[in-house]
mmCIF file of the C-alpha atoms, coordinates in Angstrom:
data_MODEL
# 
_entry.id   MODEL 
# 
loop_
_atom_site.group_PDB 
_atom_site.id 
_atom_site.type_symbol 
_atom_site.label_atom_id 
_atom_site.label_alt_id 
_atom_site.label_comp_id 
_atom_site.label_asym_id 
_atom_site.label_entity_id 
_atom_site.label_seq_id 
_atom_site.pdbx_PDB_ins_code 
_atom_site.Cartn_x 
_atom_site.Cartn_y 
_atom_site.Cartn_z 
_atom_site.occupancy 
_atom_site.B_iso_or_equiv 
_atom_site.pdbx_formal_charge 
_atom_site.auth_seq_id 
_atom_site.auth_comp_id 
_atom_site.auth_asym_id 
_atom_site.auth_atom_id 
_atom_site.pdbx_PDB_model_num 
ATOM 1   C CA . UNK A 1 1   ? -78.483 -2.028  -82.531 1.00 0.00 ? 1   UNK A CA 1 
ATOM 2   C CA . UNK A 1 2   ? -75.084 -1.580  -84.624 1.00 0.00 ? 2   UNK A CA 1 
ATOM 3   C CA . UNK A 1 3   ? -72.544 -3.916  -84.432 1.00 0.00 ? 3   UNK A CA 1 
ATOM 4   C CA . UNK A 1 4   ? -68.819 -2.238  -84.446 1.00 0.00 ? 4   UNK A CA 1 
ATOM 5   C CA . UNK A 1 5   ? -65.441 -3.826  -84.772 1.00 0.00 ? 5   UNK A CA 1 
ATOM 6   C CA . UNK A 1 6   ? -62.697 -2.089  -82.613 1.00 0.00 ? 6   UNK A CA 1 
ATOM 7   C CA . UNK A 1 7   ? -59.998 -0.554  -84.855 1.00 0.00 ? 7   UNK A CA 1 
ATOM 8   C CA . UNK A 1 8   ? -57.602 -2.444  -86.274 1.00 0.00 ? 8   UNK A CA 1 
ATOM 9   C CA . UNK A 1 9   ? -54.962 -2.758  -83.493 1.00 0.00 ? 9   UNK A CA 1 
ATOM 10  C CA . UNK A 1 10  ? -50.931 -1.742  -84.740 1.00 0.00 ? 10  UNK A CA 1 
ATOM 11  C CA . UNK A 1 11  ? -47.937 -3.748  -82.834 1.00 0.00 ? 11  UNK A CA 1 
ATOM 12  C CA . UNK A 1 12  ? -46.317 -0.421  -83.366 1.00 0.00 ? 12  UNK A CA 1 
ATOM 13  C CA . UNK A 1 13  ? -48.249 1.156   -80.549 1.00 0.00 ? 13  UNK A CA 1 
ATOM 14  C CA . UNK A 1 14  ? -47.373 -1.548  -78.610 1.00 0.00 ? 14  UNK A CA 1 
ATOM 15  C CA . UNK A 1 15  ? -44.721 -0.656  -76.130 1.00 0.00 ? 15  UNK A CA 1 
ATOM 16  C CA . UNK A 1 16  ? -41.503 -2.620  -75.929 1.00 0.00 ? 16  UNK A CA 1 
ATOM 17  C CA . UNK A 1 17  ? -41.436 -5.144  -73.078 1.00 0.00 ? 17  UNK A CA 1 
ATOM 18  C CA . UNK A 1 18  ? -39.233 -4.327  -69.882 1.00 0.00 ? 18  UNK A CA 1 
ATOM 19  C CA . UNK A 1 19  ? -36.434 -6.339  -68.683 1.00 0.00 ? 19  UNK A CA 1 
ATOM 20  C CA . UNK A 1 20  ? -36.887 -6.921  -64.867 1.00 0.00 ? 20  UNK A CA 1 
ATOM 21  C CA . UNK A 1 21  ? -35.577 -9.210  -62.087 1.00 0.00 ? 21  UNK A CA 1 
ATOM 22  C CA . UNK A 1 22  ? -37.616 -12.275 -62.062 1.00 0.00 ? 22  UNK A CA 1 
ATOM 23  C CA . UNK A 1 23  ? -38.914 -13.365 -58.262 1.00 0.00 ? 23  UNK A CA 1 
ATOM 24  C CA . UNK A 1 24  ? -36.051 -15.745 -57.796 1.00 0.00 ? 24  UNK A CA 1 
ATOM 25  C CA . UNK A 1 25  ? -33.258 -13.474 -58.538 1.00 0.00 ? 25  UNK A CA 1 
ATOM 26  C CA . UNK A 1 26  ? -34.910 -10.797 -56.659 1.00 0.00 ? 26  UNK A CA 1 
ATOM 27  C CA . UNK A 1 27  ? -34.954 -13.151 -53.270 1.00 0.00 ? 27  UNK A CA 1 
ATOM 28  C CA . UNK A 1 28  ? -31.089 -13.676 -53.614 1.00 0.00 ? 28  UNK A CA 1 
ATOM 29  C CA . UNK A 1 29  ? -30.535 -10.142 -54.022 1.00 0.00 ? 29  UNK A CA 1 
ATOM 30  C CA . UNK A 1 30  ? -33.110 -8.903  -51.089 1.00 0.00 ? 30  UNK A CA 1 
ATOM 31  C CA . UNK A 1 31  ? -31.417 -11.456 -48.867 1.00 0.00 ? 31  UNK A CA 1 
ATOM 32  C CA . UNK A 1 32  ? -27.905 -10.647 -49.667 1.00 0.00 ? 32  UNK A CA 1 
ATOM 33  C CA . UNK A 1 33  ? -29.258 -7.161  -49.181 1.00 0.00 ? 33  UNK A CA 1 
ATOM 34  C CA . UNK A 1 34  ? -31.144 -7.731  -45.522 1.00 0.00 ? 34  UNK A CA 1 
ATOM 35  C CA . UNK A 1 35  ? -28.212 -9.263  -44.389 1.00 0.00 ? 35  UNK A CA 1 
ATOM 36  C CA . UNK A 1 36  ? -26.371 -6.368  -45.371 1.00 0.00 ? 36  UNK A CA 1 
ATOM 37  C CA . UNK A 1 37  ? -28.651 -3.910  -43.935 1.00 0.00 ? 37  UNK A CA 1 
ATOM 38  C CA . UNK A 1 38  ? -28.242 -5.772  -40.497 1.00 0.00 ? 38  UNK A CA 1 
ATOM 39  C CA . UNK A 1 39  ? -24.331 -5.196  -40.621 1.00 0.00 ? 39  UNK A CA 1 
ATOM 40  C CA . UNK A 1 40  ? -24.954 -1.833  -41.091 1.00 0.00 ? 40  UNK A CA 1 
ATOM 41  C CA . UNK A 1 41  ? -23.605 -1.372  -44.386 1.00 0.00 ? 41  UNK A CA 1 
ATOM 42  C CA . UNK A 1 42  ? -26.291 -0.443  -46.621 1.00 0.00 ? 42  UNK A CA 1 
ATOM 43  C CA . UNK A 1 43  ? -29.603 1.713   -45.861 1.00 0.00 ? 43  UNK A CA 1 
ATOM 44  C CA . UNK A 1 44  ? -31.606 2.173   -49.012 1.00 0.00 ? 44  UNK A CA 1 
ATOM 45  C CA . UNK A 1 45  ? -32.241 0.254   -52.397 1.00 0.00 ? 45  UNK A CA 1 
ATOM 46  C CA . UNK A 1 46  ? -33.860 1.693   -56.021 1.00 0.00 ? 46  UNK A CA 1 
ATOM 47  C CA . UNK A 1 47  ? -34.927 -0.589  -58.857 1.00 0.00 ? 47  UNK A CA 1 
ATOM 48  C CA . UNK A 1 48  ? -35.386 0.471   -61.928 1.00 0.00 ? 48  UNK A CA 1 
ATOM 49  C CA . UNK A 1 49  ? -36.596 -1.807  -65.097 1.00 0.00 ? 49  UNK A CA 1 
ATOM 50  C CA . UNK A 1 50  ? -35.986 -0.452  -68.657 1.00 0.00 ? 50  UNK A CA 1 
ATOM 51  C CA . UNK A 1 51  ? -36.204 -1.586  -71.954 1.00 0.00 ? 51  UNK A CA 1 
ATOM 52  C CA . UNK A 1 52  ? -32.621 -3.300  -71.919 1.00 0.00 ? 52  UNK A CA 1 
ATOM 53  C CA . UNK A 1 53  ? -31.651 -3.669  -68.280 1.00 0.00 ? 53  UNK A CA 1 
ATOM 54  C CA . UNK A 1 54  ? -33.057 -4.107  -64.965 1.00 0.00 ? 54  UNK A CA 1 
ATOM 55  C CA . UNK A 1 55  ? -30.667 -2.481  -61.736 1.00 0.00 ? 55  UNK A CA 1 
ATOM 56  C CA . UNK A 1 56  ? -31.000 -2.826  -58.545 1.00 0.00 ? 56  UNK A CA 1 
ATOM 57  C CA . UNK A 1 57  ? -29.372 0.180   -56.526 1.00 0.00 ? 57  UNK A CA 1 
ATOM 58  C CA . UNK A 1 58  ? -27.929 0.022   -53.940 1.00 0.00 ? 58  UNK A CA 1 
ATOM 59  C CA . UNK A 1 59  ? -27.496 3.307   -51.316 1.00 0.00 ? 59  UNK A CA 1 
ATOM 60  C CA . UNK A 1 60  ? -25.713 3.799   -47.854 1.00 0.00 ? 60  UNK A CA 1 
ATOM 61  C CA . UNK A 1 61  ? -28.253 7.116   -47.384 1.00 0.00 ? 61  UNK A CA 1 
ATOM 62  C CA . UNK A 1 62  ? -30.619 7.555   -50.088 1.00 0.00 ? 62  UNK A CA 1 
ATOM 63  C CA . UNK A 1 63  ? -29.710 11.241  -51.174 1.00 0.00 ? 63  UNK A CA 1 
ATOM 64  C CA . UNK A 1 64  ? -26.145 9.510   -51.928 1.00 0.00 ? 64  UNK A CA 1 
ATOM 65  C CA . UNK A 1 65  ? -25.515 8.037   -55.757 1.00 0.00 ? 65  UNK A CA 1 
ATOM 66  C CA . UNK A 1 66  ? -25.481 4.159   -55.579 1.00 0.00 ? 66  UNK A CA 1 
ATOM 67  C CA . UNK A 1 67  ? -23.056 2.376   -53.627 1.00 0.00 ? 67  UNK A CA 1 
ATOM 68  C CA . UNK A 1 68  ? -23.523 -0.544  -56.031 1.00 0.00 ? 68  UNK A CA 1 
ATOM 69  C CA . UNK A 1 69  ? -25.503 -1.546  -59.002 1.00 0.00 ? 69  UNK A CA 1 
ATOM 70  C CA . UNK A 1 70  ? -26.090 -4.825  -60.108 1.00 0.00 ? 70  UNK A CA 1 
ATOM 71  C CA . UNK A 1 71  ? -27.333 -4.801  -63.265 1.00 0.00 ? 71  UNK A CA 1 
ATOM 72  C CA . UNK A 1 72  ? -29.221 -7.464  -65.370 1.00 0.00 ? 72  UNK A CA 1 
ATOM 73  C CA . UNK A 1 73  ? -28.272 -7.555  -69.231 1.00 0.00 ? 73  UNK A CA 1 
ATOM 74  C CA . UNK A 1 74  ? -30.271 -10.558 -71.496 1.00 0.00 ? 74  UNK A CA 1 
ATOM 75  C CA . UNK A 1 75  ? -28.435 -9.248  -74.469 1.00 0.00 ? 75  UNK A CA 1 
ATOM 76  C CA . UNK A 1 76  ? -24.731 -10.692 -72.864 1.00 0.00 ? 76  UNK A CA 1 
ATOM 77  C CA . UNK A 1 77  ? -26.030 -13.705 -71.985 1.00 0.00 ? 77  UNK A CA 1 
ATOM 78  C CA . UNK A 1 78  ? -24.282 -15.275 -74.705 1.00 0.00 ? 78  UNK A CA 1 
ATOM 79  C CA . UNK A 1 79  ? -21.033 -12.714 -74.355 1.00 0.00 ? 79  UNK A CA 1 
ATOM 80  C CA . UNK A 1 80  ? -19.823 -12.074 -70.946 1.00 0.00 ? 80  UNK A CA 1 
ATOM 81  C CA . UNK A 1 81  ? -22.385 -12.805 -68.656 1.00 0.00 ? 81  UNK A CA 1 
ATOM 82  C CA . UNK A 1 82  ? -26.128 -11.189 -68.361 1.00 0.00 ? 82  UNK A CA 1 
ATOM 83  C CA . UNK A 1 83  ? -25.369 -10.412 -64.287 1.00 0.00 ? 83  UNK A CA 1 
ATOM 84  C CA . UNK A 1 84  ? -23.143 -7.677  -63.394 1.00 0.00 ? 84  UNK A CA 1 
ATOM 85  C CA . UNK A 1 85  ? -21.832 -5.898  -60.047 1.00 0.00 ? 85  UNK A CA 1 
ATOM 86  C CA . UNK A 1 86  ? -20.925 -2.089  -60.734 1.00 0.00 ? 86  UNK A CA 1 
ATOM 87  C CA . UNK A 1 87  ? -19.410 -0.284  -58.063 1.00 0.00 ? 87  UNK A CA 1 
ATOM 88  C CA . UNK A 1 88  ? -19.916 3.806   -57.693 1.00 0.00 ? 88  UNK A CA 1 
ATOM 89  C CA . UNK A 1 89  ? -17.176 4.687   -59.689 1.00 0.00 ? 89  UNK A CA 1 
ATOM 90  C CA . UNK A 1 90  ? -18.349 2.818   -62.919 1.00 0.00 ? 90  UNK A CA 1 
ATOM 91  C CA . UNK A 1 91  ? -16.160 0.231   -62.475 1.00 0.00 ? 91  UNK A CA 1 
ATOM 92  C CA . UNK A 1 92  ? -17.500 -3.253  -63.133 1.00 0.00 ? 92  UNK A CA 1 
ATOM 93  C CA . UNK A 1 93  ? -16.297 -5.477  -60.141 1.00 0.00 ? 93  UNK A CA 1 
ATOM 94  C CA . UNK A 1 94  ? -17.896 -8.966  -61.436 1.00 0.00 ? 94  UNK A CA 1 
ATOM 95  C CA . UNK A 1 95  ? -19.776 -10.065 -64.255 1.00 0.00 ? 95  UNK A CA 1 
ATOM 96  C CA . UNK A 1 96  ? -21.059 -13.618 -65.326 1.00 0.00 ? 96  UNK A CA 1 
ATOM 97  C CA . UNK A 1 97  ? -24.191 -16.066 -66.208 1.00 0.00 ? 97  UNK A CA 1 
ATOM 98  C CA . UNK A 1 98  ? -24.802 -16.589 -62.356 1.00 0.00 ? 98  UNK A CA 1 
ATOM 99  C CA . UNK A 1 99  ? -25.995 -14.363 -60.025 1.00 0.00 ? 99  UNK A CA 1 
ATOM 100 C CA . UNK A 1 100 ? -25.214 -15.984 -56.897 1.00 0.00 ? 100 UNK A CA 1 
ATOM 101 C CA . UNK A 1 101 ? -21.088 -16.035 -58.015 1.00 0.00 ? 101 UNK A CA 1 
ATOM 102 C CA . UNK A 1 102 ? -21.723 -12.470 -59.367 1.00 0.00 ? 102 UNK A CA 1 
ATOM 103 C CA . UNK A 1 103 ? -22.659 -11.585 -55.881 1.00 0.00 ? 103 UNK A CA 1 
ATOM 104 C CA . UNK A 1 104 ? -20.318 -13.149 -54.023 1.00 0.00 ? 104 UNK A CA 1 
ATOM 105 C CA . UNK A 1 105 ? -17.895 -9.852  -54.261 1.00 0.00 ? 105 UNK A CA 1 
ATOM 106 C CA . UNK A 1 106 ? -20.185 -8.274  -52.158 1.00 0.00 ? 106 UNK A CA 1 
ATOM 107 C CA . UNK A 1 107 ? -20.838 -10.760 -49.559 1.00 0.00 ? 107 UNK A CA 1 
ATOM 108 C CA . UNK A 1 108 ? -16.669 -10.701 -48.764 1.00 0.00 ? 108 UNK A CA 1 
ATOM 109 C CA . UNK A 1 109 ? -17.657 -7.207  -47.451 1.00 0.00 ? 109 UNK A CA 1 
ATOM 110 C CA . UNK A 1 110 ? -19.471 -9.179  -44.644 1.00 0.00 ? 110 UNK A CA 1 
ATOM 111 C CA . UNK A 1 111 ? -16.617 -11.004 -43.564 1.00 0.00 ? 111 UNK A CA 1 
ATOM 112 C CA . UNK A 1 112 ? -14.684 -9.176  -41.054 1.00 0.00 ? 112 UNK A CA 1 
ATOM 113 C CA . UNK A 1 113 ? -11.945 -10.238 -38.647 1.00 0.00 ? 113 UNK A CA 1 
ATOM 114 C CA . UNK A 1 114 ? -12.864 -10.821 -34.976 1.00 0.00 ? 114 UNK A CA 1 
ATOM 115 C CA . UNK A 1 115 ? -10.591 -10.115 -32.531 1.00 0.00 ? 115 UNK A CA 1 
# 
């Protein structure tokens, strides 16, 4: 019986880890998002977790570009914030360290007058 030693391993193979939404942030956005979905306003989400940001997509029909994208930065978390709220044009509607005030520009959507 031979005895081999696995190849010498190279941290260059390894791939780069993936920001993503950690379980806690993702049950603030879900629930901002189901209570959304009950009002009607939004339909579909997408989330997608890359090498330097996570986003969560949001759609009104899911063949549509994003209604909204709130994005998750690391790298600004010492600069302007690592949350941000883009809307569909590009525009970046809030940005901060906290995701619950970040998201509060979308939950005045919810607010409506009754009459």
């Amino acid at each position: 019986m031979t005895l081999q030693t696995p190849p010498p391993s190279n941290l260059r193979e390894m791939p780069s880890p993936q920001v993503a939404f950690h379980r806690t942030e993702l049950s603030v956005i879900l629930s901002l998002y189901g209570r959304m979905v009950a009002a009607g306003e939004w339909r579909d989400y997408g989330i997608s977790c890359l090498r330097d940001v996570a986003v969560f997509s949001v759609f009104r029909r899911t063949a549509e570009n994003p209604m909204y994208r709130i994005e998750k930065r690391p790298k600004l978390r010492g600069k302007q914030g690592m949350y941000a709220v883009i809307g569909m044009d590009g525009q970046v509607l809030r940005r901060g360290q906290d995701l619950k005030t970040v998201l509060r520009v979308l939950e005045r959507k919810l607010i409506r007058a009754v009459e």
